[in-house]
N, C-alpha and C positions, 0 to 999 in steps of 0.2 A: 479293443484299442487300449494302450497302458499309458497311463498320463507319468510325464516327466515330473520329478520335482519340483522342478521350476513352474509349472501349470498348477501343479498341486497349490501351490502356492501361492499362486497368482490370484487363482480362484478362493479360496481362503479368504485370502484379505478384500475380495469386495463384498461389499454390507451384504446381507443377507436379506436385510427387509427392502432395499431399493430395488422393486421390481419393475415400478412404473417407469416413462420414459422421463415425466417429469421430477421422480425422485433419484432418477441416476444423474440426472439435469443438475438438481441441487446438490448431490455429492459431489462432482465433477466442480461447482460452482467453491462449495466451501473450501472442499479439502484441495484442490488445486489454484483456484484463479485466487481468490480470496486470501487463501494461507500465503502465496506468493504475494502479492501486494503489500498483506502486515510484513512479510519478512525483509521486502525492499525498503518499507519507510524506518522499520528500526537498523538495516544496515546506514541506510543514510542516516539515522540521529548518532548514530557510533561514529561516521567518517563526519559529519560536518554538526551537530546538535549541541558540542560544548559553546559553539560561538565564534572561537577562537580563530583570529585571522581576519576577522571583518573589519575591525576598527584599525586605523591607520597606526601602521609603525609610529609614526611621533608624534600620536597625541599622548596626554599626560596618560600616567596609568588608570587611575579614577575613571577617567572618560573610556579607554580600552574596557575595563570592567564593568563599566556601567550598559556599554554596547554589546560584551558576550554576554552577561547573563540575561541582557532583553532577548539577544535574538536567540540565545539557548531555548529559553520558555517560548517565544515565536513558533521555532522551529516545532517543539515538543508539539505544539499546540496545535501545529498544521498537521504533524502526523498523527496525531490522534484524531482528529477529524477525519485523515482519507479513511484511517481504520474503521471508524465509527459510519463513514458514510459507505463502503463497500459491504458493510454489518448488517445494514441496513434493511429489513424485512422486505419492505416494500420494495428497494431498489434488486433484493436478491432474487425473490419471488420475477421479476422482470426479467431479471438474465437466466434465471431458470428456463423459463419460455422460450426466451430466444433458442436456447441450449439445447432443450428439446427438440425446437422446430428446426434446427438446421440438421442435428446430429440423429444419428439412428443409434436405439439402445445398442447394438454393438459398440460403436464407438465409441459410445460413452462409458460402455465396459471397458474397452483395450485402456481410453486413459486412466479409468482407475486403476486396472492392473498392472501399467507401469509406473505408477508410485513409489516404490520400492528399488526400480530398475533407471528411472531415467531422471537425470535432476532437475529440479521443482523448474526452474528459469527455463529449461527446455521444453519439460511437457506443458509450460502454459503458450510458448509459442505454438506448439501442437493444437494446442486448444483454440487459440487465435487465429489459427491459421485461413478462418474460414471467413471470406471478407464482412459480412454481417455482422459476426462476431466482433472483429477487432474494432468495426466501428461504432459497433454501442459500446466496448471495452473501453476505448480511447475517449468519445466519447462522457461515460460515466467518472473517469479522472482526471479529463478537463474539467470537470465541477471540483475538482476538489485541489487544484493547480494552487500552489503556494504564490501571494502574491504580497502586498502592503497587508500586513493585519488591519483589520477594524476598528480607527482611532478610539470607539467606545470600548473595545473589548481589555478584556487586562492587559494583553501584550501589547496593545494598542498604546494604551496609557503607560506601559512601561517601557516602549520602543520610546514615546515623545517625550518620558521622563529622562529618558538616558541621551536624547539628542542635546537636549534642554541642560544637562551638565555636561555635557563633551562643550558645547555653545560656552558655557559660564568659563571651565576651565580652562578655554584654550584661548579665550578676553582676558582671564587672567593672569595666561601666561606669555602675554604680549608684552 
């Protein structure tokens, strides 16, 4: 049998030491589900993370700038959380398992082997596809669903700081 290039290749690029079911489990997990996720929350801070647009065309400027740079760092702050909670030993170790028990190490080979072939947002549908999967997927980022910050938290305190001068400047500018 003469392998193509493109096998040549294929095969190359999956880990060498992922032999087990649960260590292709976990590559499958980081290099796909995982990479994908961080790359959706920093697309969203690039499209919406400066702030900008939230506070109302005709409040004073002060109060528009008071409400993008809270919800800027809001934002920042929600996505470093999904990233840090997807990161997550405990939580990765969980979907590994899952990963495992649904998928047979082939499969979990073929996804790693189209890494290079198929883009990221497609092979993690691939990945999800399998309804177990997507519903501990779904799931695991409904915990991490952007909602009010946590008035203790700094965004918190700097959301109610920024409300608190929009409130003052727009009595002012009555």
């Amino acid at each position: 049998m003469r392998w193509t290039g493109a096998a040549l290749l294929a095969l190359a690029s999956l880990p060498l030491l992922a032999a087990t079911p649960l260590e292709l489990a976990h590559e499958v997990n980081t290099e796909i589900v995982t990479r994908q996720v961080i790359e959706e929350g920093q697309a969203f801070l690039r499209a919406f993370g400066s702030g900008e647009g939230i506070a109302a065309p005709d409040d004073p400027p002060a109060c528009r700038e008071a409400i993008r740079a809270a919800m800027a760092a809001h934002l920042s702050a929600g996505v470093r959380q999904v990233a840090e909670g997807v990161q997550d030993p405990v939580q990765q170790a969980r979907f590994d398992q899952l990963l495992a028990s649904v998928y047979t190490p082939a499969e979990l080979k073929a996804f790693l082997g189209q890494r290079n072939q198929v883009e990221l947002p497609e092979l993690l549908a691939a990945v999800l596809a399998a309804p177990k999967v997507r519903a501990a997927h779904d799931a695991r980022m409904e915990a991490f669903t952007l909602g009010e910050p946590d008035p203790a938290s700094p965004e918190g305190m700097g959301l109610q700081r920024a409300k608190e001068t929009c409130e003052r400047l727009r009595a002012e500018a009555r």
